[in-house]
C-alpha positions in Angstrom: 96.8 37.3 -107.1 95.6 35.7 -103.7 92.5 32.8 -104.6 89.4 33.6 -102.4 89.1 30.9 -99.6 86.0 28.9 -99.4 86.0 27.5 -95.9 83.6 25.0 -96.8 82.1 23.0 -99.8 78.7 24.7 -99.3 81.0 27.9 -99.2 82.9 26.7 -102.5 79.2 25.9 -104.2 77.4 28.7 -103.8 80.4 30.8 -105.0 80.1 28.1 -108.2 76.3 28.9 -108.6 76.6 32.7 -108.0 79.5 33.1 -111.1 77.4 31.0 -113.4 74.9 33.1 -112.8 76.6 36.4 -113.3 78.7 34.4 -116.5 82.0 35.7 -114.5 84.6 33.2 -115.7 87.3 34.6 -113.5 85.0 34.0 -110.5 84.1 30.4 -111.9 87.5 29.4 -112.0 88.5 30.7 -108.7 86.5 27.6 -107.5 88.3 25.3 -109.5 91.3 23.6 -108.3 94.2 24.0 -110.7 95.4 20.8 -111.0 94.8 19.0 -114.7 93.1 16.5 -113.0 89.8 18.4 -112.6 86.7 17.6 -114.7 83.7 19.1 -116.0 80.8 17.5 -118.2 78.1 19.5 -118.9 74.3 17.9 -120.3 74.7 16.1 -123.4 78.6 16.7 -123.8 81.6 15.1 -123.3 84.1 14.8 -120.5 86.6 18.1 -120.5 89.8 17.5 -118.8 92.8 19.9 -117.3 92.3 23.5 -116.3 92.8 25.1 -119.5 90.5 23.1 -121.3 87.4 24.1 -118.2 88.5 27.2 -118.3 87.9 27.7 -122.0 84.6 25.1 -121.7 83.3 28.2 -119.5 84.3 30.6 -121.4 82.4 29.3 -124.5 79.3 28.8 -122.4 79.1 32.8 -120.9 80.1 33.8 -123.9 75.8 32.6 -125.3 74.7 35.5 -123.2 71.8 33.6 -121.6 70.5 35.5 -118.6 69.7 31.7 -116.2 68.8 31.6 -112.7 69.1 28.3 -110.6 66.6 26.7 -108.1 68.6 23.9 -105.8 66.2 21.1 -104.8 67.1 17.9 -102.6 70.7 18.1 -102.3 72.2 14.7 -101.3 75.7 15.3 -99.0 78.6 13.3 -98.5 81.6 14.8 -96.6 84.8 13.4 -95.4 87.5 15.8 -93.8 89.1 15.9 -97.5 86.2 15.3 -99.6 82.7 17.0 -100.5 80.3 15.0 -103.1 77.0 17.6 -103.3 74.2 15.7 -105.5 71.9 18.5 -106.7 68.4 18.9 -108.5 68.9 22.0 -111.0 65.5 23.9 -111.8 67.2 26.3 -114.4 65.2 29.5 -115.7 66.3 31.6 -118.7 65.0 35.5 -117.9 63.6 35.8 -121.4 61.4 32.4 -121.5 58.3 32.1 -119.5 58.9 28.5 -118.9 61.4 26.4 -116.5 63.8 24.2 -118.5 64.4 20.6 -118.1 65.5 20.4 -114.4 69.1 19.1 -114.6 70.4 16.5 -111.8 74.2 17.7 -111.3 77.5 15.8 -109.1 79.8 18.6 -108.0 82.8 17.3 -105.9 84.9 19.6 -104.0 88.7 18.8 -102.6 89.9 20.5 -99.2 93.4 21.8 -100.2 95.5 24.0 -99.0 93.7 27.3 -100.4 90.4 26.0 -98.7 87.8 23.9 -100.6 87.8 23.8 -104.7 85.4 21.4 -107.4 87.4 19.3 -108.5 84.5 17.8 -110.5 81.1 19.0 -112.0 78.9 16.6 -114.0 75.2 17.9 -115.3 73.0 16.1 -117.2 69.1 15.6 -117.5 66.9 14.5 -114.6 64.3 12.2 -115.7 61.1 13.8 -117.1 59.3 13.0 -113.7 61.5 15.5 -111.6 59.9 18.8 -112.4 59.4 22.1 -111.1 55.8 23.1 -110.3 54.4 26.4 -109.6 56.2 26.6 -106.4 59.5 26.2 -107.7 59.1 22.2 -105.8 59.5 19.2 -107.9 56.5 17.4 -108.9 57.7 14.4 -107.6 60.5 13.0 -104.7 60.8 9.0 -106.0 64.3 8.7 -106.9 64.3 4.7 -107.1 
């Protein structure tokens, strides 16, 4: 089976966001590279390395059901002709709680290949308590530093 080609990270992300959403692993690993050099932590775990072992980290995670829906806030972008860093503020909903979650502050990296761009990387973990999602869906507050 022919991968999908992402013509651009921004392409390659929103495809990422859009299968987490819809807990579709094969569509969440179709933006993964396949090389055992790709990476995933997600908040409050440890580093999973090689494509088998993401693939299964995914797996696990649809598998708890949880209906979320993602808010983007203030991404920070670095590209280069081969390489995509995308620094992202995630305001995270469950459909069954009334509240917004934590907001989570995520590093996804994307590599161009030869099949378009894939993450190569994805790294989530908790934003500090003063980045927060008001009634608008904006953060609270914009001081980084």
């Amino acid at each position: 089976m022919k991968k999908k080609l992402y013509s651009t990270p921004q392409d390659a992300e929103a495809a990422f966001y859009e299968a987490f959403i819809k807990r579709d692993l094969e569509a969440m690993m179709e933006v993964w590279g396949e090389d055992d050099d790709i990476y995933c932590v997600h908040p409050g775990a440890a580093r999973i390395s090689g494509y088998a072992k993401v693939r299964e980290s995914w797996r696990q995670i649809f598998a708890g059901g949880q209906d979320l829906r993602f808010t983007l806030r203030e991404a920070q972008l670095i590209h280069t002709m081969m390489l995509a860093v995308h620094s992202v503020y995630e305001h995270i909903s469950i459909a069954s709680q009334p509240r917004a979650r934590q907001a989570m502050i995520a590093t996804n990296v994307y590599q161009r290949t030869e099949h378009g761009w894939r993450m190569v990387a994805h790294h989530a973990g908790p934003a500090p308590a003063t980045v927060k999602a008001d009634v608008t869906g904006e953060p609270s507050s914009k001081t980084l530093h």
